[in-house]
PAVOFI-264951 format. One record per residue (C-alpha): residue number from 1; residue in one letter; x, y, z. Coordinates in steps of 0.5 Angstrom, whole numbers, m for minus. Each point is the difference from the previous one (the first is absolute). Layout:
N
{NUM; 'A'; {X; Y; Z}} ...
//
This chain:
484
{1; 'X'; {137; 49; m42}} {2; 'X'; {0; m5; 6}} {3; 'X'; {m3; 6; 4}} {4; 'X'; {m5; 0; m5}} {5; 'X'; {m1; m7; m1}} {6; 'X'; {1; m1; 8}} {7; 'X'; {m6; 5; 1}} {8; 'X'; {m4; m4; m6}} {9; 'X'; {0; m6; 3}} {10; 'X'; {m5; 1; 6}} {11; 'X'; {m4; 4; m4}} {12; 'X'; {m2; m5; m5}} {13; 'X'; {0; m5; 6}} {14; 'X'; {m6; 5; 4}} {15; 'X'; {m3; 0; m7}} {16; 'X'; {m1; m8; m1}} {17; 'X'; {m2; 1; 8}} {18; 'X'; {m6; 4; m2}} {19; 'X'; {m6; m2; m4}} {20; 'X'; {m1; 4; m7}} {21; 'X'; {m7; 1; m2}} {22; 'X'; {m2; m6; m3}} {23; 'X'; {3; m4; 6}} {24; 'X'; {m4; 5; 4}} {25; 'X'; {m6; m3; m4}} {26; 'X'; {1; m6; 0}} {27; 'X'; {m1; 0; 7}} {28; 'X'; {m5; 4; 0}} {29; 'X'; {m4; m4; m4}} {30; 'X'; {2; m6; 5}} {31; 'X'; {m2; 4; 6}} {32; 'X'; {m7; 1; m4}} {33; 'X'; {m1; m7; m1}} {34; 'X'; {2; m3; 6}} {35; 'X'; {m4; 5; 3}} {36; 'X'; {m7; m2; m5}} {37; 'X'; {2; m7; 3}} {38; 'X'; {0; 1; 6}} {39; 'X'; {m7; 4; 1}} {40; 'X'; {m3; m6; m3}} {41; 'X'; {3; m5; 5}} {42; 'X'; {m3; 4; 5}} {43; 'X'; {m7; 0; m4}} {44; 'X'; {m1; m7; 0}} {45; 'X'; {3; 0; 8}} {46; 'X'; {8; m3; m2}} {47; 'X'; {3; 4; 5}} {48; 'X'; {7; m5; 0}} {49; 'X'; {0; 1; m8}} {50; 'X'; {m2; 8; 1}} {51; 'X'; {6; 1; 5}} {52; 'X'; {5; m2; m4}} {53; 'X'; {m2; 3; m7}} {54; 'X'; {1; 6; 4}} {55; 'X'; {6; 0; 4}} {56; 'X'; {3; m4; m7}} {57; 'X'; {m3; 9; m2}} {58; 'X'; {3; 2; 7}} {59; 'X'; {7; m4; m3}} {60; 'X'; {0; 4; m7}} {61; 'X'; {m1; 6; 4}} {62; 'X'; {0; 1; 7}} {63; 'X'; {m3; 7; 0}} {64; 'X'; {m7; m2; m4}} {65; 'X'; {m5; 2; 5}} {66; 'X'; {m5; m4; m3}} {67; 'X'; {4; m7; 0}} {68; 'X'; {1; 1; 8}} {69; 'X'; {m8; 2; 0}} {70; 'X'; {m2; m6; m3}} {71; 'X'; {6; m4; 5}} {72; 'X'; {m4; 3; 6}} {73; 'X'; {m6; m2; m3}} {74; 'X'; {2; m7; m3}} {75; 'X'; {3; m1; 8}} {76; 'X'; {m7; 1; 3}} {77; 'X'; {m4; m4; m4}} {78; 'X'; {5; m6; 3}} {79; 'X'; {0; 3; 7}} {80; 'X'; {7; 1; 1}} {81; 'X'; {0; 7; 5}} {82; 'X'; {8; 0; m1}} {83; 'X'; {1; 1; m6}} {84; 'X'; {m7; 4; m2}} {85; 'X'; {1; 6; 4}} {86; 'X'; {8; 0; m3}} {87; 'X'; {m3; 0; m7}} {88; 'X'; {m5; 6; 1}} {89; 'X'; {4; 3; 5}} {90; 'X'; {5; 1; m6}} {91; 'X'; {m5; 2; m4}} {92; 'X'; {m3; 6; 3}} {93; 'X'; {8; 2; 1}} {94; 'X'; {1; 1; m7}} {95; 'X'; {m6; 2; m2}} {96; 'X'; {m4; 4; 6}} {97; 'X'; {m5; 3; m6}} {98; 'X'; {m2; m7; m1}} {99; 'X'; {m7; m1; 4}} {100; 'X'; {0; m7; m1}} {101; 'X'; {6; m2; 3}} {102; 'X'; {m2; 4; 6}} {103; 'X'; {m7; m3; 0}} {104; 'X'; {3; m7; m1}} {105; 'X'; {4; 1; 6}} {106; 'X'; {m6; 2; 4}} {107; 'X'; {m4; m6; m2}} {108; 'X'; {6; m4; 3}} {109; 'X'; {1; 4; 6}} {110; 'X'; {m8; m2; 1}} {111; 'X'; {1; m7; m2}} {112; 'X'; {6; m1; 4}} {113; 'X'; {m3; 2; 6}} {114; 'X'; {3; 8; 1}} {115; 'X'; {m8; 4; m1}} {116; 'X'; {4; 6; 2}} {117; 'X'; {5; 1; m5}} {118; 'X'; {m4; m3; m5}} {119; 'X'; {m5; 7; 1}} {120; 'X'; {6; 3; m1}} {121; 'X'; {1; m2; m6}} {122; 'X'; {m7; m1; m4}} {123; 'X'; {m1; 7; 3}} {124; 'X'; {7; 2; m3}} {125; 'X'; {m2; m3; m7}} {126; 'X'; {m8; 2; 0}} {127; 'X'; {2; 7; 2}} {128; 'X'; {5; 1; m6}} {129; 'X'; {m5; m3; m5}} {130; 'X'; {m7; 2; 2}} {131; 'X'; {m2; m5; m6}} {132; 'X'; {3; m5; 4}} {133; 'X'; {m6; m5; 1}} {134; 'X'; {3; m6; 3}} {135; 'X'; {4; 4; 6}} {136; 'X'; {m6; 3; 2}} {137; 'X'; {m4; m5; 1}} {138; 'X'; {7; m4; 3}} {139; 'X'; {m1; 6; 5}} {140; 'X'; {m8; m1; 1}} {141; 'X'; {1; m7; 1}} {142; 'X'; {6; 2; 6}} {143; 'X'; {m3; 4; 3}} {144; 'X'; {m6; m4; 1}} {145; 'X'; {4; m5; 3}} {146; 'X'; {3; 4; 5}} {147; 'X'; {m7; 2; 2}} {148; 'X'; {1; 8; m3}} {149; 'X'; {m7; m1; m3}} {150; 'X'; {m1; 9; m2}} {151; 'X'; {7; m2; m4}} {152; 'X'; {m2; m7; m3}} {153; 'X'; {m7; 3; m3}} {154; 'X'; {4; 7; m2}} {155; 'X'; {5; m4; m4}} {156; 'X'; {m5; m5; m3}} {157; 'X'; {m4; 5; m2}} {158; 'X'; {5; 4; m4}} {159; 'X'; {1; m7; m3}} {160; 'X'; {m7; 0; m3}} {161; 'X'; {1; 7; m2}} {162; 'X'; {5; m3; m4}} {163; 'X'; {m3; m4; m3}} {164; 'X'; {m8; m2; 1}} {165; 'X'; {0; m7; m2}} {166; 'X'; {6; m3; 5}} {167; 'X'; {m2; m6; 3}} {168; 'X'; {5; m1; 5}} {169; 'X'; {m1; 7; 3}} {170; 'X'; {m8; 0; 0}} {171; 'X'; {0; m8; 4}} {172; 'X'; {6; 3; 5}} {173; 'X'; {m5; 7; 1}} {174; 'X'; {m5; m4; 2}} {175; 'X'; {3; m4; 4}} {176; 'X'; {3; 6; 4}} {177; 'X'; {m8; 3; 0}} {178; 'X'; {m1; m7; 4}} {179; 'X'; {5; 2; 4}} {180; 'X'; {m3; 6; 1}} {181; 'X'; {m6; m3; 2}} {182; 'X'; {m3; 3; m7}} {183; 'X'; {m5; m6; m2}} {184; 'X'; {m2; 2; m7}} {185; 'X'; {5; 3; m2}} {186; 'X'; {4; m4; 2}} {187; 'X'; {m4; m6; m5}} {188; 'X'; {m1; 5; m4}} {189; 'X'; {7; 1; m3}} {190; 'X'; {3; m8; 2}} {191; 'X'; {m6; 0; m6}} {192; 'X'; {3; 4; m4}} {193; 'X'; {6; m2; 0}} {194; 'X'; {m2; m8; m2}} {195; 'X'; {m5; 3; m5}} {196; 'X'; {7; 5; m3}} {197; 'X'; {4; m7; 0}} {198; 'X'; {m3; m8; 1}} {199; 'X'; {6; m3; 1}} {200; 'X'; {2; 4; 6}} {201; 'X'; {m1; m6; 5}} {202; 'X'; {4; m5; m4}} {203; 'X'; {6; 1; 3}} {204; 'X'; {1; m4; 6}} {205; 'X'; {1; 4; 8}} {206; 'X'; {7; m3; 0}} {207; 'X'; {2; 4; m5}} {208; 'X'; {1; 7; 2}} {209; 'X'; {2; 3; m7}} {210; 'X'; {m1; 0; m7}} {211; 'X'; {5; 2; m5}} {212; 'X'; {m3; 5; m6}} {213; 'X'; {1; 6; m5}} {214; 'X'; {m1; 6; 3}} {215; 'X'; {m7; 2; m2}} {216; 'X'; {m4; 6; m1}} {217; 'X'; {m7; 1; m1}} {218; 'X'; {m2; m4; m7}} {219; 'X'; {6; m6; 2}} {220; 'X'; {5; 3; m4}} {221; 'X'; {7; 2; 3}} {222; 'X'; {2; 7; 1}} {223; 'X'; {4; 3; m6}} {224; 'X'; {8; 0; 2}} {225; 'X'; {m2; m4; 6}} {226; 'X'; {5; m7; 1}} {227; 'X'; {m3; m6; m3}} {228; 'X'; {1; m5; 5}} {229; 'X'; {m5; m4; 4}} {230; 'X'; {0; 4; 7}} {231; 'X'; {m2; m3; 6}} {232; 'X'; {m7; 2; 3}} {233; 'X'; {m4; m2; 5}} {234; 'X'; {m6; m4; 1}} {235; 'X'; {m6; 3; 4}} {236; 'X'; {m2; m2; 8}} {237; 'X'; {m6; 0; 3}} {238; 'X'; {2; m3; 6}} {239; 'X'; {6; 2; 6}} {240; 'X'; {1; m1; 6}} {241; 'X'; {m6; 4; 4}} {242; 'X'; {4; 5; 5}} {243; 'X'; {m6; 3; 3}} {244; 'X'; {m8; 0; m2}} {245; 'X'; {m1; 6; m1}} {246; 'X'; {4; 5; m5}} {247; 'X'; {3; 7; 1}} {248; 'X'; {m6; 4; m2}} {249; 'X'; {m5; m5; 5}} {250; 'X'; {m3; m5; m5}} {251; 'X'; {m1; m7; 1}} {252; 'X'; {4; m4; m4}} {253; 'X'; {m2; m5; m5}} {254; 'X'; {2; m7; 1}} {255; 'X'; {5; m4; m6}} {256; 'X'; {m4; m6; 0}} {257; 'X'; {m6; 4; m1}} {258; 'X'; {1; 5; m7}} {259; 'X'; {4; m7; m2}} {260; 'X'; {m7; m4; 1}} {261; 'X'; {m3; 7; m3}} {262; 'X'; {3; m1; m6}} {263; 'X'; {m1; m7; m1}} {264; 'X'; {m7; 1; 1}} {265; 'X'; {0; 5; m7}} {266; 'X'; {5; m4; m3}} {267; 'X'; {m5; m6; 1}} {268; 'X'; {m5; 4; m3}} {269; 'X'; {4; 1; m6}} {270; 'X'; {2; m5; m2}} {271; 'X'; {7; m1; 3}} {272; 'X'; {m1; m7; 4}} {273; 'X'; {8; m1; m1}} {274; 'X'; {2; 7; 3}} {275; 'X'; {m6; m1; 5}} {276; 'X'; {2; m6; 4}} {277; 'X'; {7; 3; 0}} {278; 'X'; {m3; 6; 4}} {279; 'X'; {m4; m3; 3}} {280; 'X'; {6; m5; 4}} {281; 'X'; {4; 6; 0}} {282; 'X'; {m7; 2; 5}} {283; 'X'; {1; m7; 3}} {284; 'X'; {8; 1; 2}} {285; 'X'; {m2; 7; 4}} {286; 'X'; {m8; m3; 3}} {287; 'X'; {m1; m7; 0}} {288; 'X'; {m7; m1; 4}} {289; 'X'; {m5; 2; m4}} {290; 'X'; {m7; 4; 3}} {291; 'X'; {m6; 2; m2}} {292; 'X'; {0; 6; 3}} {293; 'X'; {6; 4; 0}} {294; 'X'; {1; 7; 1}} {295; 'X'; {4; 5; m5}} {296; 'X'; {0; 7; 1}} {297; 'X'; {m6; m1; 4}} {298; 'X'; {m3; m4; m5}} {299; 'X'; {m3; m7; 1}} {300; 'X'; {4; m4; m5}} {301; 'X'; {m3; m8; m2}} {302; 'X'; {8; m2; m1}} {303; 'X'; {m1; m8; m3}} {304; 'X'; {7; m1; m4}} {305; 'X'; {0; m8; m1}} {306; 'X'; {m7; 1; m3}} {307; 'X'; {2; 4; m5}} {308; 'X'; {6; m4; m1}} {309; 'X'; {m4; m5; m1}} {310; 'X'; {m5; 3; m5}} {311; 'X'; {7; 4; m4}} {312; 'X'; {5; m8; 0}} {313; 'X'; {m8; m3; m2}} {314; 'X'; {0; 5; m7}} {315; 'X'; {7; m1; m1}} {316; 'X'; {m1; m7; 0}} {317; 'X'; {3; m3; 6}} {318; 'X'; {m5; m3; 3}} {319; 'X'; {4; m4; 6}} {320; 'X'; {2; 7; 2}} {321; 'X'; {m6; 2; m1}} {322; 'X'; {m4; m5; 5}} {323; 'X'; {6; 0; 5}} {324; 'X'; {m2; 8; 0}} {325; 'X'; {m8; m1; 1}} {326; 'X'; {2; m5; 5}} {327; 'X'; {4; 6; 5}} {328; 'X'; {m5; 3; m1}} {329; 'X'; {m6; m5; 2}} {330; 'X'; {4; 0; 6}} {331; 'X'; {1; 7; 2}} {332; 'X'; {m7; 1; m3}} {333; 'X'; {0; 7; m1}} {334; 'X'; {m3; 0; m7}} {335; 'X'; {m7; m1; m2}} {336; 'X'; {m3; m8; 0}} {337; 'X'; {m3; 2; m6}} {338; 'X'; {6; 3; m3}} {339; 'X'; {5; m6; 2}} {340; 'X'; {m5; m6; m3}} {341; 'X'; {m1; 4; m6}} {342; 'X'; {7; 1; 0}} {343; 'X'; {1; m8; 1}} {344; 'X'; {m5; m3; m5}} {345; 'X'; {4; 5; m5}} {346; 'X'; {6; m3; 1}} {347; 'X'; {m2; m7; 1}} {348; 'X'; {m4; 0; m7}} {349; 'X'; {7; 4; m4}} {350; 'X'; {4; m6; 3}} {351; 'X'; {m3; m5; m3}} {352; 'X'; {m2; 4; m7}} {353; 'X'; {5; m1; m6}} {354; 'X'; {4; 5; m3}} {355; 'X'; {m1; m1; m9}} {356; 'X'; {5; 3; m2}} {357; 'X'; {3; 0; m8}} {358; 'X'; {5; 2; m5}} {359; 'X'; {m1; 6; m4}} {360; 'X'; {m5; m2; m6}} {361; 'X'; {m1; 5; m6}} {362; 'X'; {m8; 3; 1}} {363; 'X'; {0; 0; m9}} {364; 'X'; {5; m5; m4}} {365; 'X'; {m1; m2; m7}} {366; 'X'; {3; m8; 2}} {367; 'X'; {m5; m5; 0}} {368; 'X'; {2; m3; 7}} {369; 'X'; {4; 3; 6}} {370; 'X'; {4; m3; 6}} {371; 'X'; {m3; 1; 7}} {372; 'X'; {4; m2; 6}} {373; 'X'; {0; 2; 7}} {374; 'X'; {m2; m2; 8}} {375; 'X'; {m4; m2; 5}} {376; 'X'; {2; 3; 7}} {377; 'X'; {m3; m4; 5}} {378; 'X'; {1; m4; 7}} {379; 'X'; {m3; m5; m4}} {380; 'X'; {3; m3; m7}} {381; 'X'; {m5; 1; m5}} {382; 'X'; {m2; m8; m3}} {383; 'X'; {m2; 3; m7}} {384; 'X'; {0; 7; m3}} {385; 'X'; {m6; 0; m6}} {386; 'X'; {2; 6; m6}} {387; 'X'; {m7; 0; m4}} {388; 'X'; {m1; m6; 2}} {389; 'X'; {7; m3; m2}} {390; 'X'; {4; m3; 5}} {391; 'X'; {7; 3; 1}} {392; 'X'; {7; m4; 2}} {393; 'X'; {1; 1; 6}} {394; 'X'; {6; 1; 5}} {395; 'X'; {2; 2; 6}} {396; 'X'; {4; 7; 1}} {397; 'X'; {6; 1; 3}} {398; 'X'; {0; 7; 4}} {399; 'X'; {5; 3; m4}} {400; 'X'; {m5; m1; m7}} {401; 'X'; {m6; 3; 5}} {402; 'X'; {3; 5; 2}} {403; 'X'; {2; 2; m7}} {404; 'X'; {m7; 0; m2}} {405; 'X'; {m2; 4; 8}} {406; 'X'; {6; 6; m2}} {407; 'X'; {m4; 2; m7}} {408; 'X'; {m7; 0; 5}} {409; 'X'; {3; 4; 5}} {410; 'X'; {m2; m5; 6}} {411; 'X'; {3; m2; 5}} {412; 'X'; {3; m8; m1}} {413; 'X'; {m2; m5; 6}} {414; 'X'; {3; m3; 5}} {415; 'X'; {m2; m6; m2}} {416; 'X'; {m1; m3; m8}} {417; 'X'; {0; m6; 1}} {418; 'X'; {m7; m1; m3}} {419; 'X'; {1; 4; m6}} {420; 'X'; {m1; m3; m6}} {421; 'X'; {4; 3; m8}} {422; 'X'; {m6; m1; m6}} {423; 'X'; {0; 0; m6}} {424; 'X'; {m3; m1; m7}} {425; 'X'; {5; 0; m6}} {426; 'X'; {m4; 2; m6}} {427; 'X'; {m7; 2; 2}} {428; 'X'; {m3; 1; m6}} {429; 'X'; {m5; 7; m2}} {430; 'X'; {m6; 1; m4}} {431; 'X'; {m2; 6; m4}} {432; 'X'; {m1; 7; 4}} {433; 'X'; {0; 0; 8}} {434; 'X'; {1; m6; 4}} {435; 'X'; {m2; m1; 7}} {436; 'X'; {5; m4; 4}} {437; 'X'; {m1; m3; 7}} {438; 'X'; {4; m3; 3}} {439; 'X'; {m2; m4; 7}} {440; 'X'; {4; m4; 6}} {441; 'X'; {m3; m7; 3}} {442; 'X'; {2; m2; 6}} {443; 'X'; {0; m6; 4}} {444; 'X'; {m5; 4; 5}} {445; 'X'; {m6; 2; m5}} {446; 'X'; {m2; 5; 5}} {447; 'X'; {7; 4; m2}} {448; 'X'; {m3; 0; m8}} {449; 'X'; {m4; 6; m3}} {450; 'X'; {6; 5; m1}} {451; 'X'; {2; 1; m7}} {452; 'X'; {3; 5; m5}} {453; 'X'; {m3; 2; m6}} {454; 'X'; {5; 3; m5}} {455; 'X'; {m3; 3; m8}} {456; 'X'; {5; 0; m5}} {457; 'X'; {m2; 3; m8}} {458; 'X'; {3; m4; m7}} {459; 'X'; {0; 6; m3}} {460; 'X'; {0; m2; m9}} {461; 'X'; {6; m2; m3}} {462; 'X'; {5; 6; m2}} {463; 'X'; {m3; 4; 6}} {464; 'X'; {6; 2; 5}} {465; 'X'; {m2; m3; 8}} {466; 'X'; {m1; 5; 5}} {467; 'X'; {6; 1; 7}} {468; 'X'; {m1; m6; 4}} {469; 'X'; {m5; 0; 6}} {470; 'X'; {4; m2; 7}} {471; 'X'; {m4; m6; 2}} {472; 'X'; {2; m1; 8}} {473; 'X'; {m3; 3; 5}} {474; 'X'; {m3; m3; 8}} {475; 'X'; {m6; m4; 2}} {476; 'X'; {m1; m3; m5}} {477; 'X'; {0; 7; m5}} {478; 'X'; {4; 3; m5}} {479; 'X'; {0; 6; m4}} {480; 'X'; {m4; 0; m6}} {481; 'X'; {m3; m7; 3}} {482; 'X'; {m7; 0; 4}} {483; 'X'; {0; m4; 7}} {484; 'X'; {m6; m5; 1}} 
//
């Protein structure tokens, strides 16, 4: 009995050691939440909270490679070497199927300045899963850097069999055609890259990776892949110039240029925003403009303050704009007719207001509305007439015009010192359509003639309003209104 009773006892002490089926759940439940939150914190950039939601993960179950994955990444974002690469170590040791991890590896390997063992490992990952997207362009953009141009092309053309629409895949092909003295390719695939994603210039330079879902062609991730951010890497147009000529003989394409190239399409388009970042980015590798410059022995007009002048002008940044124009004046690479042009241009948008209204119902059944809205200028307006009505006036902090800028889309000025909040708080409507203009004077009867015409229908009693019209707009234009 005491012989029972003896061996009994450890046995039901290693039953309360191990945890039953719903102790188990439990902690599967925790793991999975923990881990949910985690992704999130990286997805919105929180590296700290993301790390210790996953080693929180890691605590409960020390053998979860998923947790030490996100660790690893959740370490990288803060840039701490240490502590990234034991993460992603541990979890290629657990789990050596799991591609991701070995892929997370190789992109801290590159970023940590080991490119070597970083192809090492996006190789490894890439040749486990062909489908790998994301490590065959890792490869693509390693290769290019340590000027192995036959494998950076092979490696970003598998990428784009992967998926046809990969814009960071085109932009770095068209980079390496550069390299490889391509020109039209290479402005043709940095084209399509931009054409497949807009915001591929938003990050700054500094930033040499992004965090994001795995990703296949459609943007949705690959069914049993690990939803979690994983590092990628932004693409390069320029590095270091080892020689001048590549592998094969071909002239290689200056940097400075597909950058100026880009912004000139860019430009065209209608991206001023994105423009004047490629365009200081040209300036940062080239700085003396020519107006007769050879490329791939191509004579080029390289003017990149007059275009900088013309892209802050339509952003509205007219102080950027003259300093630019100035430049160029001096350097006097540009046409003078452009450059005059250009300066009669900016000069006339600064000194012309921008009319800008909240949002008025184009129909109502009310027999009267509220107009309010501002007058941006360098120049307090004196009066503001709404239908030969003369409305309340005061003068706008930054803060309120700039509510009324973020509704329009348009950039806030450097100054608002002249602007000026109107507003009539029961205009009274008639039967039908009803023309509503609304005209700023000014101290200098030169600056008046701008107005803004808005048309607003009383609809019979009983009839519902239609959706309101968003009434702001710039330069003295909003829609739905008609500028004068």
């Amino acid at each position: 009995m005491r012989r029972a009773a003896a061996i009994a006892l450890p046995l039901a002490i290693a039953a309360l050691a191990l945890p039953g089926p719903q102790v188990r759940a439990a902690q599967e439940r925790s793991t999975h939440e923990l881990l949910r939150d985690g992704a999130i914190a990286l997805e919105e950039g929180r590296f700290a909270s993301a790390a210790a939601r996953f080693q929180e993960a890691v605590s409960i179950d020390p053998l979860l490679a998923e947790a030490h994955l996100g660790a690893g990444v959740a370490a990288l974002g803060e840039e701490e070497r240490r502590a990234t690469l034991r993460s992603l170590a541990r979890a290629v040791e657990i789990a050596p199927a799991m591609q991701e991890a070995r892929y997370a590896l190789g992109i801290a390997r590159f970023v940590f300045d080991s490119p070597r063992d970083a192809e090492q490992d996006l190789g490894a990952a890439a040749r486990a899963d062909r489908f790998f997207l994301e490590a065959r362009y890792a490869l693509g953009v390693t290769a290019a850097l340590r000027d192995d141009l036959p494998a950076a092309l092979a490696s970003l053309q598998e990428a784009i069999r992967i998926a046809p629409r990969h814009a960071p895949s085109h932009y770095q092909l068209g980079a390496v055609l550069g390299r490889s003295g391509d020109l039209p390719g290479a402005v043709q695939e940095l084209s399509r890259g931009l054409e497949a994603d807009p915001r591929l210039l938003d990050v700054p330079p500094t930033e040499r990776i992004l965090f994001a879902y795995r990703q296949t062609e459609g943007g949705n991730p690959r069914p049993g892949t690990i939803a979690l951010p994983l590092p990628v890497l932004r693409p390069i147009i320029h590095w270091e110039e080892k020689r001048g000529r590549d592998q094969q003989g071909g002239e290689s394409i200056a940097g400075w240029y597909l950058y100026y190239e880009m912004a000139l399409q860019l430009e065209d388009a209608g991206r001023p925003a994105t423009a004047i970042t490629l365009l200081q980015r040209a300036l940062e590798l080239k700085d003396r403009s020519e107006s007769l410059a050879i490329v791939a022995e191509r004579l080029i007009d390289y003017s990149p303050h007059f275009h900088l002048a013309k892209s802050y002008h339509r952003l509205g940044n007219y102080r950027d704009a003259y300093l630019h124009l100035g430049v160029a004046r001096n350097e006097g690479n540009a046409s003078p007719e452009a450059m005059l042009a250009l300066g009669v241009l900016i000069k006339k948008d600064r000194l012309r207001p921008r009319i800008l209204l909240q949002p008025l119902p184009a129909r109502t059944t009310e027999s009267a509305v509220r107009i309010r809205g501002v007058v941006i200028a360098d120049e307090a307006a004196q009066r503001v007439e709404i239908s030969g009505r003369d409305a309340t006036l005061r003068s706008a902090s930054r803060e309120e015009v700039a509510e009324f800028l973020t509704d329009s889309g348009q950039p806030l000025p450097e100054s608002t010192a002249g602007s000026v909040l109107f507003e009539v708080a029961r205009f009274l409507l008639g039967d039908g359509p009803n023309r509503i203009v609304i005209r700023p004077f000014f101290r200098d009867s030169a600056r008046d003639g701008d107005i803004l015409e808005v048309r607003i229908v009383r609809l019979p009693a009983g009839d519902g309003p239609a959706e309101p019209q968003a009434m702001s707009g710039g330069k003295a234009e909003a829609a739905g209104a008609r500028p004068r």
